[in-house]
N, C-alpha and C positions, 0 to 999 in steps of 0.2 A: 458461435452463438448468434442469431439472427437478430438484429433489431426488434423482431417483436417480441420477442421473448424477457425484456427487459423485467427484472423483480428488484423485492428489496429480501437480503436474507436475513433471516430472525437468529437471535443471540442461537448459539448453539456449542455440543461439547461433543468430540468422537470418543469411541473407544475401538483400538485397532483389533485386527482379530487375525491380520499377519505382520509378518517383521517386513518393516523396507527393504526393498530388493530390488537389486541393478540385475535387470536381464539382456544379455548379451544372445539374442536369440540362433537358435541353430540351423547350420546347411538342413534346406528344406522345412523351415518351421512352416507351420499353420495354426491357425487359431479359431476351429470353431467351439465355440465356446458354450457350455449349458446353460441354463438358466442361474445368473449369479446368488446367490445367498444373502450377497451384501450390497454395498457401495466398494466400488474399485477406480483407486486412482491408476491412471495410465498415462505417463508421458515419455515420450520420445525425445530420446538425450540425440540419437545421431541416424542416420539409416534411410533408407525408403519403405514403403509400404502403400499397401492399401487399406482402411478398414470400412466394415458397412455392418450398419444395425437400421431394422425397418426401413428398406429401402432407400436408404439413404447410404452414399459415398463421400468417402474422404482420402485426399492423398498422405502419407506419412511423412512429414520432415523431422529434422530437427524442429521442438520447438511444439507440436501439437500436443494437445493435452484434453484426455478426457475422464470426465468422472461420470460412471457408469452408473446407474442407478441397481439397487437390488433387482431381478428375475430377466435384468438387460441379454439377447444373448449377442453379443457382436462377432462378428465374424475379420478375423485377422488375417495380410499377407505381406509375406516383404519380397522386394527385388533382391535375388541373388549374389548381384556383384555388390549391393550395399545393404550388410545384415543389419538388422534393427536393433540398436542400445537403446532400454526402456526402464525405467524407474516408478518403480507404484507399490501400491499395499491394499488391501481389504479392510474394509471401516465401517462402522456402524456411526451413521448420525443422531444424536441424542438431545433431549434439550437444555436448555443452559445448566441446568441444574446435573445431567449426566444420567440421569436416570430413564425417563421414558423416550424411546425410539421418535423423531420427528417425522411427523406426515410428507408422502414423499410431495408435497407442494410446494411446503414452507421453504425447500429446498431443489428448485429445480435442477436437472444433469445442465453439466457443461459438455455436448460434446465436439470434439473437433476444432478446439478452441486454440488459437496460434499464441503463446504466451510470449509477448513484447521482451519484458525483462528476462531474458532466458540465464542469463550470472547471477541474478538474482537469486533466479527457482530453483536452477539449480545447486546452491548454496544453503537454502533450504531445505532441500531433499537431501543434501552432504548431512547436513547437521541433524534431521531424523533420522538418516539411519545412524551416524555414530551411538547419539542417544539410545539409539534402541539397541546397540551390539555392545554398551558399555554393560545395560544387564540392570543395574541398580533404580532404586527408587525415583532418585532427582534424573536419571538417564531416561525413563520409560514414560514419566511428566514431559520430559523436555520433548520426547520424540512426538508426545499428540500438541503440545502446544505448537510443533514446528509444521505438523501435519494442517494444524488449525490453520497458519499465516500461509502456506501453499493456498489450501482452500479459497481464504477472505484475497487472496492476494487476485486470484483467479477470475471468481465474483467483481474486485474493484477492476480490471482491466474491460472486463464483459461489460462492466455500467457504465465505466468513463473512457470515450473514446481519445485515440493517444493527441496530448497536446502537442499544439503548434509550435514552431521555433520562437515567437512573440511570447506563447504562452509561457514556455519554457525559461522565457529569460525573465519575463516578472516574476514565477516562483525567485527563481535567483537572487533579484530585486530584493524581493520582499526577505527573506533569508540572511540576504544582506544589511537590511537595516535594522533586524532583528540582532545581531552580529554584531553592530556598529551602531546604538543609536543616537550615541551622542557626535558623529560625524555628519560637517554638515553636505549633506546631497541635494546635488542640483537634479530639479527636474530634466532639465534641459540634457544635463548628463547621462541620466538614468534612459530618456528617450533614444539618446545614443546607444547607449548598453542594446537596446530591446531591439534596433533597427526600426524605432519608429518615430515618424514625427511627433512634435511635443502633444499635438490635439489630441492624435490616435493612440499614443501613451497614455497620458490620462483619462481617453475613455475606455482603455483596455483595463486600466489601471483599478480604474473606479468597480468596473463588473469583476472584477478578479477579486476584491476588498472589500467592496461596498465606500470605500472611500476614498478621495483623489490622493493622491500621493504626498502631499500637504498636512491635510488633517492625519494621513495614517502615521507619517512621521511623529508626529504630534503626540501620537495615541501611543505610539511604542518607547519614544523617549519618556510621558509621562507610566506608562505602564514599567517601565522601570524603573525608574523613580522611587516608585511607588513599595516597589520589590527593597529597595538599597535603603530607603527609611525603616519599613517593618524589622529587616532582616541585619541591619548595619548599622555601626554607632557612629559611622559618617557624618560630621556636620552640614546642617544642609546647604550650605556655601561650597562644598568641597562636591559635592553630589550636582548640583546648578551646573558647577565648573565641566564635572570629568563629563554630563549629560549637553553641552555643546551650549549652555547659556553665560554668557557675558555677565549678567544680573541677573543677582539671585533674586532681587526682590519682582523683577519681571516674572522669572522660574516661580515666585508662589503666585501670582498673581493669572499666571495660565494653567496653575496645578488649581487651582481654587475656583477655575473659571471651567474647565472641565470634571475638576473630581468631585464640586460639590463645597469642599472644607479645604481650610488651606493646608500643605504642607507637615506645618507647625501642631497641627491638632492630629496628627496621625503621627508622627511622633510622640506627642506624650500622651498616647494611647499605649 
């Protein structure tokens, strides 16, 4: 997908109109193809090839992926010594609702699209088709819901270009002290974890969050808190403690200074 091509895709629901299907394609395949009736997923699990639609070329690896639009005709080839293993199905897009067909805009084609997480997808694609070859009710649900997260999955890769190793290790970060919030972490630590100095930590930190790695601790310690009061007959000496505070009466006095009310009033609510 080209950079300019960039959209946002609107809620939407499929309904399939063939069963997932692994094609292991044959000595001498070809693929010119009529005019599609539908949307067709196509991905390339292993192989080489070529494919073109409206003068446009693409090479096949493992890994390419495209979703065809209805009356697309593309034209298919693979290399000999390496046959093409392909995974896809024919789909109707609908609107959230399931019922009327979506403008083909609200949903641009993906084609030719290199899918980053390929254990992922194809994990994804395992589990539609089982869905779809168990036959049953909750099986043939499952198979469009899984059909769904291929799609959305597809779209998230095409709008967000793959993160950096810095970027990669603040998710981490962040995951982490979601994980552990009552652990107390050193900035200074965490800037090692990311391979960054402590300034460019915090200002990666800050645009990753919207806040420096300070106040976010802050924000997830109390955001839990807040969860073990509602949900727990915890005393809140015993919640201060396991949440990395020494004083409890400090612990209300920063719950009260960010949440508005102390503690104490959200409990005997």
């Amino acid at each position: 997908m080209n950079t300019g091509d960039i959209f946002q895709p609107e809620p939407f629901a499929v309904r399939l109109n063939t069963k997932p299907t692994y094609w292991h394609c044959e000595p001498g395949w070809e693929w010119r193809a009529r005019p599609l009736p539908d949307s067709l997923l196509w991905y390339v699990m292993d192989g080489a090839g070529q494919m073109r639609l409206d003068g446009q070329v693409w090479e096949l690896s493992a890994g390419t992926c495209f979703v065809f639009p209805p009356k697309a005709r593309p034209y298919g080839t693979q290399d000999p010594d390496r046959r093409l293993v392909v995974f896809g199905m024919h789909f109707d897009l609908l609107d959230a609702h399931g019922e009327a067909p979506l403008q083909p805009a609200a949903m641009p084609p993906l084609l030719g699209q290199m899918v980053r997480d390929t254990a992922f997808f194809a994990t994804l694609a395992q589990q539609c088709d089982a869905g779809y070859r168990r036959g049953d009710p909750l099986g043939a649900w499952q198979s469009r819901v899984y059909l769904q997260a291929m799609l959305l999955h597809l779209w998230e890769e095409a709008l967000h270009p793959r993160a950096s190793a810095a970027e990669l290790a603040i998710d981490d970060i962040v995951r982490a002290i979601h994980r552990e919030p009552g652990k107390r972490w050193s900035v200074a630590d965490l800037a090692r974890w990311a391979h960054l100095s402590r300034a460019q930590f915090v200002r990666r930190f800050r645009a990753a969050t919207g806040l420096s790695p300070a106040h976010f601790m802050i924000q997830v310690r109390l955001e839990r808190a807040r969860q073990l009061i509602q949900e727990t007959t915890m005393p809140l000496g015993q919640i201060a403690t396991a949440l990395g505070y020494e004083d409890v009466y400090f612990f209300s006095r920063q719950y009260k200074h960010y949440c508005g009310s102390p503690p104490s009033a959200l409990r005997r609510e």
